[in-house]
N, C-alpha and C positions, 0 to 999 in steps of 0.2 A: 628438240633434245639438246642438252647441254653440251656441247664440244667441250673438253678440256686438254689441252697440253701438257702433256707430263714435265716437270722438270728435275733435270737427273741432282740427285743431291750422293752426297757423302756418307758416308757410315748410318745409311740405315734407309727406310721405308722414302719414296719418291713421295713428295706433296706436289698435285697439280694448284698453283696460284688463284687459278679461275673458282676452284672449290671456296675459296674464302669470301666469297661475293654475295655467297646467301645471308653468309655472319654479318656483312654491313651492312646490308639492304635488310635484315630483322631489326638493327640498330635504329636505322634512318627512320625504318616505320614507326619505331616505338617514339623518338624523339621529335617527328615532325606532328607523327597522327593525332594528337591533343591538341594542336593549334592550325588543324587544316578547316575549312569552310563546314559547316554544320552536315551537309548530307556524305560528304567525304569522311567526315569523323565518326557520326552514326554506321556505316557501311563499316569502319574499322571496328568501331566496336563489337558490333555483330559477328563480325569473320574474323577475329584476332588470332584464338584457337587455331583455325584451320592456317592461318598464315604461317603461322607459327610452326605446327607441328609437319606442314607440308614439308618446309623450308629444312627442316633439321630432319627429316626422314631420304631428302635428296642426299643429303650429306651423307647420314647414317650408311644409305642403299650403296654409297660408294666404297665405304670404309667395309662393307661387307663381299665388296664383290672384287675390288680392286688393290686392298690392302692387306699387306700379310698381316695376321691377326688380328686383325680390322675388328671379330666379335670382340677380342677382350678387348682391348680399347673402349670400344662402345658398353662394354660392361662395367668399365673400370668408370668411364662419363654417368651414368646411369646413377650408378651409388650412391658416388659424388651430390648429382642433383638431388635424390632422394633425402640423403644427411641434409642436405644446404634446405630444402620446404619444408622437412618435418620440424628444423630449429625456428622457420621463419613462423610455420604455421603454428607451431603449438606455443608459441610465445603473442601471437597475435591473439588468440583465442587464449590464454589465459589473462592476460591484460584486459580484453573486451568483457571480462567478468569482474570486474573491479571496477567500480562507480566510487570515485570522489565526490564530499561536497564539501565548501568552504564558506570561509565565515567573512564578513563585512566586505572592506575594499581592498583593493593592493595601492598599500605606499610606494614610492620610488625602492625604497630599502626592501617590503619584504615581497617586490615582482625579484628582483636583483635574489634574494634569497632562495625564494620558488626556482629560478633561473638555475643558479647555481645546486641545488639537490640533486635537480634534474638531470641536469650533464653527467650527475654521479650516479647517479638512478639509471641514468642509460644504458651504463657500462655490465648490469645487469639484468634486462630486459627488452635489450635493443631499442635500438633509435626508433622502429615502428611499433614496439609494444608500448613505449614510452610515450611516443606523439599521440596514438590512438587513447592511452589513460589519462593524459595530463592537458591536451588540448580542449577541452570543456570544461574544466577546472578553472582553468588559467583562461578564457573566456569570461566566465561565471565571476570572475575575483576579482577583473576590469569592467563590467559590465558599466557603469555609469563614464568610462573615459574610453572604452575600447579604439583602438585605432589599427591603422596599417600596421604600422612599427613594432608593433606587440606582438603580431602575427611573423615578419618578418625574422626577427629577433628570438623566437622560438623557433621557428625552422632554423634559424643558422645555428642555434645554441642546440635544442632537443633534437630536432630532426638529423643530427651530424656530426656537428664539431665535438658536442660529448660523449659521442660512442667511440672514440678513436681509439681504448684503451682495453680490449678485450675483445677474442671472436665473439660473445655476445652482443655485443656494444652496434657492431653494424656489419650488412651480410659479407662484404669483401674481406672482414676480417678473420669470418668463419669459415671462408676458402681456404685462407692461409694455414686456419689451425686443422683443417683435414685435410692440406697439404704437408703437414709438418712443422708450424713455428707453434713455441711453446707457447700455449694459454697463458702465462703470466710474462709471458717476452717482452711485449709491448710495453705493461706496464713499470717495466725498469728501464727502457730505452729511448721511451718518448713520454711519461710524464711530466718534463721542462718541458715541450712545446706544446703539449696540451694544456698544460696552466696557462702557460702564455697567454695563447689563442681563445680560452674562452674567458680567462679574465680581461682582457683587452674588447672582449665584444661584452661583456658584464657592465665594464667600464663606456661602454658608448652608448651603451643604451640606457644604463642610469642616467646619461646627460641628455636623451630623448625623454626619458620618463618624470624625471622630474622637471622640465618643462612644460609637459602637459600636465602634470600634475598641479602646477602653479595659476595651472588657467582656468583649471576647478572650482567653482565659487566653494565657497565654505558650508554654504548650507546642505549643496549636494553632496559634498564627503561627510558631512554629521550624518545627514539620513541614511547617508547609505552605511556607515560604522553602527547605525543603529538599529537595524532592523533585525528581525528575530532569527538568526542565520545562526547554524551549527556545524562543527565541524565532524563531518561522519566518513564512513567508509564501508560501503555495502559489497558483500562479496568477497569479506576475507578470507573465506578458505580456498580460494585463488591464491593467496601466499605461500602453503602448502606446493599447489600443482609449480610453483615458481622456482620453490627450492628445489620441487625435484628436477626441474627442466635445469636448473645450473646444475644438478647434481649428476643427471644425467649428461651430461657435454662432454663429462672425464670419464666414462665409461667404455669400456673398450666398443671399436667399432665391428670387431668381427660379430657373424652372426646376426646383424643388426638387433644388438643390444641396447646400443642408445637411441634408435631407430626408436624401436619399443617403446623404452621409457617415454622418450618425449611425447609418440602419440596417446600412449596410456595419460599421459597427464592431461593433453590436450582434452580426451575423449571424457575423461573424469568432469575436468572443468566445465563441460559444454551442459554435460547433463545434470551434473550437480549446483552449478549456477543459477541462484531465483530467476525465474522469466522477467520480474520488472527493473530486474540489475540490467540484464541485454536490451531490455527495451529501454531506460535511462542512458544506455549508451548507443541507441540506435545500432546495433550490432546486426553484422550481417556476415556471410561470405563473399561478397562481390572480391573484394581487395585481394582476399588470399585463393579465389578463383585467379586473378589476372597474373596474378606472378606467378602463379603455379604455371598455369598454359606457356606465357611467354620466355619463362626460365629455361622448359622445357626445348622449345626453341633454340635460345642462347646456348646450354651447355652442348647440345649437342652439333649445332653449326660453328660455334667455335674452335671444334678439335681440328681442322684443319688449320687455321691462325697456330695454337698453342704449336702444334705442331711443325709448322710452318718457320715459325720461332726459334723452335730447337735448334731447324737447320741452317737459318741465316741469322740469327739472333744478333753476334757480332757486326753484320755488315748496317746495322742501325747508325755505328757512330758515339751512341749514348755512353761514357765514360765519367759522368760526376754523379753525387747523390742529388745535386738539385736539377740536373736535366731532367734525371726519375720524376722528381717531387712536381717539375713544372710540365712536367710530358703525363703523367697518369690526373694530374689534376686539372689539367685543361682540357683531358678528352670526357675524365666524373664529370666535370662539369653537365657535359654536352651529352653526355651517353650516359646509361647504366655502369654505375662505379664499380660492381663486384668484377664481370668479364672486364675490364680493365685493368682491374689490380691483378686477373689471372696472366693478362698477355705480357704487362710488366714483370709479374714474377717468372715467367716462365724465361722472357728477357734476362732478366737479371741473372738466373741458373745458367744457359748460356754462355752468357757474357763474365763470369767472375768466380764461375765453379771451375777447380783445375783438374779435376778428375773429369774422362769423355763419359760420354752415356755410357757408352761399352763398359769402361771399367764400374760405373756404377751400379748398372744391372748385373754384371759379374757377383756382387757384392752379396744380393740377395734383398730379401724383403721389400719392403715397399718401393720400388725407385722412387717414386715425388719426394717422397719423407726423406730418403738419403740426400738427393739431391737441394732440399734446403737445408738440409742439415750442415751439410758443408758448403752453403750460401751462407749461414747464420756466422759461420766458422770466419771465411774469408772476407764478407764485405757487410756487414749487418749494417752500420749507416745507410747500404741502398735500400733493405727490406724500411727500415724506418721511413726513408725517405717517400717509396709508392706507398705505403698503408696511408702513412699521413695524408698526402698529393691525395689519396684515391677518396678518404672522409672526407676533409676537410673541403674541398671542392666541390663534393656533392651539392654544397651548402651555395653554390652559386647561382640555379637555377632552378625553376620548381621543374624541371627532368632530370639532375642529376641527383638525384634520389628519390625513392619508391613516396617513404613520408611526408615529400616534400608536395608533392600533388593533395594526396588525401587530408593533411592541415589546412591547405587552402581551398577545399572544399567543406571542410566541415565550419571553417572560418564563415564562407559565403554561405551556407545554409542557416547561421547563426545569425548572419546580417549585417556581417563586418566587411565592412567596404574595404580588400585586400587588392595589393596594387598588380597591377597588367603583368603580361612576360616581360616585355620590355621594360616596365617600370619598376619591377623587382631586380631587375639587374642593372640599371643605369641608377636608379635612384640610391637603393643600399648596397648591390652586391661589389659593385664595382668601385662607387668611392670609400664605401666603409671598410668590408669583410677584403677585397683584394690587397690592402696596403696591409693589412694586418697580419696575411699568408706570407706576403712577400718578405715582410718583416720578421716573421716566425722563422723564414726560410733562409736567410740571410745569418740569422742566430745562433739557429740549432741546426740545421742542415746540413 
């Protein structure tokens, strides 16, 4: 049985420390278990579920037995998670009903133009409906030069850096807006470092791209410009279920109203998509089975951290935007970015809100929503600084984001020799994408 120590805090509910151990040890599993020894990894896979839901029911069992109102807490987590998969899921599954196909080769110029759509693309179908669509495309368009760097350079662009600009764009960003920051906040507050940062990685990879491109004999880019190839799009009334998923986003949350809409879209799309659209895209549930289970996990062994947060949030130390920017982005990196961007923000509310909880619950209505509300009021450079730190970092490791695994397995099923863990982050992440953050961070920060 678990011992825990109580420790007495301040204005409000005791969080015992030891509660927070299940939260990094779901973390560590999730982050190591993909690179442990083959029957260690097969074992993970198989029991993830039960790890999962064990670990956050330990948690849950405490908050119900030892916390005053500990139910609605856990009620109020619940929701939360609920809103945060029905967006992930029913954006995953309306993308997976959209089959691209493209015509001849990709120049230096139009992979750079595919690149850059894309980013923009993201910002409305998220970084995994986005990778999931556009990763066999962008494949298919390189097919006679395909390399590492293609692969790479879509993860740090699609899989990340271009969803910075909207809760649809990437999932920690969809915490924030059913936390309280306005749906179009970002996009007035951090559009200069998101141009930056994806035209600077636009710009590096044109100068990988057109290298290789020069080493192409000539007869191979004729053939290949010449063959009978079309540009189509099978599955457009997935456009429909898309708008109504962004339509749905701004729909009020009570009653789960937008709950609704998104899975009604989701459940439309699934049925109403031709079967050889899902099979052209090798479509499945595995992907939004594993987030579902281990989300499950996360939001609910979290609440004690979030928590935990509340009460000692200031004894961190962190008083600039770029500690945020370089403290939430070195843990995306390594972790799951969305519960990151939550423990920062819940920091930052803490640390820079001047109203206490008390007076803010006095207030009425949602407390999270008050209390970024007047985050947004008093120090919005931090909130810019973790959103960014928590995207953009994702982008350093194929664990610190969800898409970032599933591109480079669709990559290797395809037959494209993508580089190691370690050679994804020594070869690209660290001398190209890190000076480019840092430099972003220096600017706008």
């Amino acid at each position: 049985m678990l011992a825990l120590t109580i420790i007495p805090t301040e204005g409000g509910p005791e969080i015992p420390p030891a509660l927070i151990i299940p939260f990094g040890l779901l973390l560590l599993l999730i982050a190591t278990m993909p690179l442990a020894p083959a029957k260690l990894k097969h074992l993970w896979e198989h029991y993830y579920p039960h790890v999962a839901v064990t670990l956050g029911l330990l948690v849950a069992g405490w908050y119900l037995v030892g916390m005053p109102a500990g139910e609605r807490i856990i009620g109020h987590t619940l929701h939360e998670y609920f809103s945060f998969i029905c967006l992930i899921g029913s954006l995953f599954v309306v993308a997976g009903g959209i089959h691209l196909k493209v015509k001849g080769e990709g120049t230096p110029l139009a992979n750079v133009a595919f690149l850059a759509v894309a980013a923009v693309v993201t910002n409305f179908i998220g970084t995994t409906g986005a990778s999931m669509l556009l990763i066999r495309p962008w494949i298919r368009v390189n097919k006679y030069r395909i390399s590492a760097f293609h692969i790479v350079f879509f993860i740090f662009i699609v899989s990340n850096c271009g969803g910075a600009l909207t809760p649809i764009g990437d999932p920690p960003l969809f915490l924030g807006y059913l936390r309280g920051v306005p749906f179009f906040w970002l996009v007035e507050h951090a559009i200069l470092p998101w141009t930056f940062v994806n035209g600077l990685l636009l710009g590096a990879f044109y100068v990988f791209d057109r290298h290789s491109f020069s080493k192409v004999a000539a007869t191979v880019r004729s053939h290949a410009t010449q063959e009978h190839e079309t540009w189509s799009c099978d599955g457009m009334i997935n456009v429909l279920f898309l708008l109504a998923i962004i339509v749905g986003v701004f729909l009020p949350a009570e009653y789960f109203i937008r709950e609704a809409v998104l899975l009604g879209a989701a459940l439309a799309s699934y049925n109403l998509t031709p079967k050889p659209v899902h099979q052209e895209n090798h479509f499945n549930f595995a992907p939004v089975k594993e987030v579902a289970w281990l989300f499950l996990g996360i939001f609910l062994t979290m609440m004690p951290a979030l928590g935990y947060l509340e009460k000692h949030g200031k004894e961190t130390g962190l008083t600039k935007p770029a500690q945020y920017y370089y403290a939430t982005g070195s843990l995306s990196a390594v972790l799951d970015n969305a519960p990151t961007y939550l423990n920062f923000l819940k920091l930052a509310e803490v640390t820079f809100v001047t109203e206490t909880p008390e007076e803010i619950a006095a207030g009425g209505g949602d407390y999270d929503k008050r209390a970024v509300a007047q985050l947004l009021k008093t120090a919005p450079q931090f909130v810019v600084a973790l959103s960014l730190g928590a995207v953009f970092f994702g982008a350093m490791t194929y664990i610190g984001n969800g898409p970032n695994f599933m591109v480079k397995s669709i990559a290797e099923s395809s037959g494209v020799k993508v580089p190691t863990f370690f050679g994804f982050l020594f070869k690209y992440s660290l001398p190209i994408l890190l000076p480019i953050l840092v430099l972003a961070a220096w600017l706008f920060i």
